[in-house]
N, C-alpha and C positions, 0 to 999 in steps of 0.2 A: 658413796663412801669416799673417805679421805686413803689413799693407801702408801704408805712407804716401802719401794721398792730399793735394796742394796742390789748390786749389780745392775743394775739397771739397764746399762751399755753394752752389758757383754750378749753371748752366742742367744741365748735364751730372754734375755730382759730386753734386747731390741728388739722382738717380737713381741714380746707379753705387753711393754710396756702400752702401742697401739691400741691393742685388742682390752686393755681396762680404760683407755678413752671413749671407746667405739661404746662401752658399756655405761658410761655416764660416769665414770670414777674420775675424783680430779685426783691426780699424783705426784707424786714427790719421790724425787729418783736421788740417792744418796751416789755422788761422786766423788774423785780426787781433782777429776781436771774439770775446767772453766767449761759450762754452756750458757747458751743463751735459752730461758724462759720459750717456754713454747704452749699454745692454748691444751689447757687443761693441765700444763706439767709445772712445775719447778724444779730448781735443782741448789742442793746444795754440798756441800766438801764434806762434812762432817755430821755425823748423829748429835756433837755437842751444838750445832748453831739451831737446833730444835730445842725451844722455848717448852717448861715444864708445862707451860696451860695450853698448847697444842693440842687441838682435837684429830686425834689418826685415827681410826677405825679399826684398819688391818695392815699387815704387815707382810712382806713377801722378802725373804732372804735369800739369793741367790749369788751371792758373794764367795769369790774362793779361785785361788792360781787352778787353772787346767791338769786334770790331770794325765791328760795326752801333748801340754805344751812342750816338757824336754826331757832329756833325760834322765832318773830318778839318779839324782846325786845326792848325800846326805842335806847337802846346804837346798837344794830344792825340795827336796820331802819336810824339812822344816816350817821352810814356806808353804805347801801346801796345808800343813797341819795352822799354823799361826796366821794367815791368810782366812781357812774357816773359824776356826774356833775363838782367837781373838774378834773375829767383827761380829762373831753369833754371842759372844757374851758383852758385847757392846747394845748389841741390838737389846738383851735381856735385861743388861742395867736402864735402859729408857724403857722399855715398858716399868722399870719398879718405878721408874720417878715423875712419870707422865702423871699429873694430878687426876687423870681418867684413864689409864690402861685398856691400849686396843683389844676389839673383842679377838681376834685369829692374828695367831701370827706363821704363817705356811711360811717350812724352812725347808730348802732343798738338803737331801743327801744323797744316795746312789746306791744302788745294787751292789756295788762292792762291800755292802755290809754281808752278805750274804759269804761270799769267798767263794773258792774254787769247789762247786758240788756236782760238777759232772752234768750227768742227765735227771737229775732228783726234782720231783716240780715242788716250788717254793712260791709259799704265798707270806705275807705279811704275818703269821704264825711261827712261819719259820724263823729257827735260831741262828745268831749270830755265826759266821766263818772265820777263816782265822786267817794272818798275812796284816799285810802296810795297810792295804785299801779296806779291810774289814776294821780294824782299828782305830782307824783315821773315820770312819762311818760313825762306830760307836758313840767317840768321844766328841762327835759333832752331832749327834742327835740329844746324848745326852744333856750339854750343852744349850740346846734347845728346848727341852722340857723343861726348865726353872722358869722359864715364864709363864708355865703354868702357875705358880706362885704367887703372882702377882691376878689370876683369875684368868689369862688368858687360853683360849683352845689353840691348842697346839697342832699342828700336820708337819708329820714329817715325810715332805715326798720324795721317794728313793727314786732316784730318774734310772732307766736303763741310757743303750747307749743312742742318744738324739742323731735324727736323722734330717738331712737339710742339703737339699743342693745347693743354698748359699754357704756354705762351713759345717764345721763339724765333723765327725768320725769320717761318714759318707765319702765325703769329697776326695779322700783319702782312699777309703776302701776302693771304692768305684774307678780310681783313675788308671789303674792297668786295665784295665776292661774297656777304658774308652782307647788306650792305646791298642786293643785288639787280643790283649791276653787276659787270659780267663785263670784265676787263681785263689786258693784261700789258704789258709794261715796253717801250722802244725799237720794233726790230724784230719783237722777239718770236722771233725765230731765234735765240737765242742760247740754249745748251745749259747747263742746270742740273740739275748733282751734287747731287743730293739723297740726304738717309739719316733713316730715322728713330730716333729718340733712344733706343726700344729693341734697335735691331741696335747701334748704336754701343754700348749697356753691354755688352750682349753680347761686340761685339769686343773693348772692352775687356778684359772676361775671359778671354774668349779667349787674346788676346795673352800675358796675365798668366800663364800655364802652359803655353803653348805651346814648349818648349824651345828647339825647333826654327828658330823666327821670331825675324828682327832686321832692323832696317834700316828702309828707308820701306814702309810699308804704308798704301793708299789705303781708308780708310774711308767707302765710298758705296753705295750703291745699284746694282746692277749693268746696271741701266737709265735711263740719264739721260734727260729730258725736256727738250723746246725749251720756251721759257714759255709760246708758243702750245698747246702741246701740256698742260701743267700746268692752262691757262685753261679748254680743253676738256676735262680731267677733272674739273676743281671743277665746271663745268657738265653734267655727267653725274650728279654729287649735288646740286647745288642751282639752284634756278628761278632764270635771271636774264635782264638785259634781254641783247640781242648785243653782243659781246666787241667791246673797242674798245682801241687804239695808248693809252697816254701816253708824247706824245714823246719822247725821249731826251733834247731841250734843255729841258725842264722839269723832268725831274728832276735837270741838273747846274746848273739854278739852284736847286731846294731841297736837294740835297741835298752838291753842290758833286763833288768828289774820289769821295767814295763812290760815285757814279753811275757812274763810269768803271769803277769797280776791281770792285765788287760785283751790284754790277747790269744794267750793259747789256755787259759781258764776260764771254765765252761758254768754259765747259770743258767737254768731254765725256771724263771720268775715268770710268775703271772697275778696279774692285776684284779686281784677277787675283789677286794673291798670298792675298787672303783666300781667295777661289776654288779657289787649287790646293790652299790647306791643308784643305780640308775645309769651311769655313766657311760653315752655311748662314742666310740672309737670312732676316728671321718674314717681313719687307714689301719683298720684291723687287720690285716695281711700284707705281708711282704709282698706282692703283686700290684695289690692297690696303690701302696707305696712309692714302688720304684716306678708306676705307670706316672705319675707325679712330679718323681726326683729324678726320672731318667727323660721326661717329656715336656712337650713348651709347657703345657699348661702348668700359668702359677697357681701355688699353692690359694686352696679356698679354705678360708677359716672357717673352722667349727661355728655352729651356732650354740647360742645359750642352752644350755641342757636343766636349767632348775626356773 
């Protein structure tokens, strides 16, 4: 397959993008800054220097400002919102004009469609939540369905929160614990979708030839962890003092908004539809996990699952 990957560079597309070479896909990585051509890749600045009589196959949209990069200020939540949904109906006007429209186009969104539901288990059925980060899901999935329009299958993968000892949530989470102190967030009851950054390429691929699948598909871990429970697995790999609360009111003075929305609000999602389709986890447990993101051993990628 031919595949055009946006983001391509960032936390998730410098993984993915390998692992669809390793599978015989030649790709095309959508940038702003300069690279050089690499086997199997190119690269270009814009979705307009794509010729209407290009043959793409599939498509993988992974474009969009962090939503843990700063602090939610109006002028960055702007960005966050015009960031996705500006490049996803970019992506949607080339599939209408492409004289052969790709058959899949897999568009990330995120759990945060779901909102703050506590301990409630939530699968791809479940309905819409409410807040910044639910809204901002919505209008980015929505977004993504008009390409169905044009004929294309649509996946909308809701990532939970990616786990990676190179970046990501992790590196963050994990780094009082490597200083010796053991600690989680609020309550510490609040239920965190976690997935590691290997099952998510996986899925991705997955998804990307799977005929079969369209629609929301919840990319997480099939076992969610309370942060209490995350704090007592990191302490199971490494020596620390006893786990201790930071307040809930201290983190929405440093961290404002985001505390609410990301951190002390609790989803317990689970990954049915990947489940029915066959789809199996390398790191279905937070143990498995952190034996990997806490250990030399590098990460082994999933194998082909279709």
């Amino acid at each position: 397959m031919h595949v055009l990957v946006t983001g391509g560079t960032g936390f998730i597309g410098s993984a993915l993008v390998p692992r669809l070479c390793e599978d015989g896909h030649a790709v095309t990585i959508v940038s702003r800054g300069k690279h050089a051509a690499g086997a199997g890749v190119r690269y270009v600045q814009s979705l307009d220097e794509i010729a209407d009589d290009t043959a793409i196959d599939g498509i993988i949209n992974l474009a969009g400002a962090s939503l843990n990069g700063k602090r939610w200020t109006d002028a960055y939540k702007q960005e966050m919102v015009s960031s996705r949904l500006e490049t996803t109906a970019a992506v949607v006007a080339l599939c209408r004009r492409l004289a052969q429209p790709p058959s899949v186009l897999v568009s990330a969104s995120a759990i945060g469609y779901y909102g703050d539901r506590g301990s409630e288990p939530l699968d791809e059925d479940s309905g819409p939540g409410e807040g910044f980060s639910a809204a901002l899901c919505r209008d980015w999935e929505a977004e993504a369905l008009k390409a169905g329009e044009a004929g294309v299958r649509v996946c909308l993968a809701r990532l939970g929160v990616v786990f990676d000892r190179e970046g990501g949530a992790f590196v963050e989470l994990s780094r009082p614990f490597r200083l010796g102190i053991a600690n989680w967030v609020g309550s510490g009851h609040q239920y965190l979708s976690w997935v590691h950054r290997g099952d998510v390429v996986a899925a991705f691929a997955f998804l990307l030839e799977r005929e079969d699948i369209s629609g929301p598909i919840n990319v997480t871990a099939p076992t969610p962890v309370t942060h209490r429970e995350l704090c007592a697995a990191i302490r199971r790999k490494l020596t620390t003092l006893p786990g201790m609360p930071v307040p809930g009111v201290v983190m929405r003075v440093l961290l404002g908004e985001v505390a609410d929305e990301l951190l002390l609000a609790g989803q317990k999602v689970l990954p049915k539809r990947l489940g029915d389709a066959g789809f199996t986890f390398h790191y279905p447990e937070i143990d498995s996990a952190l034996g990997q993101l806490l250990g030399r051993t590098r990460e082994q990628a999933p194998g082909r699952q279709f």
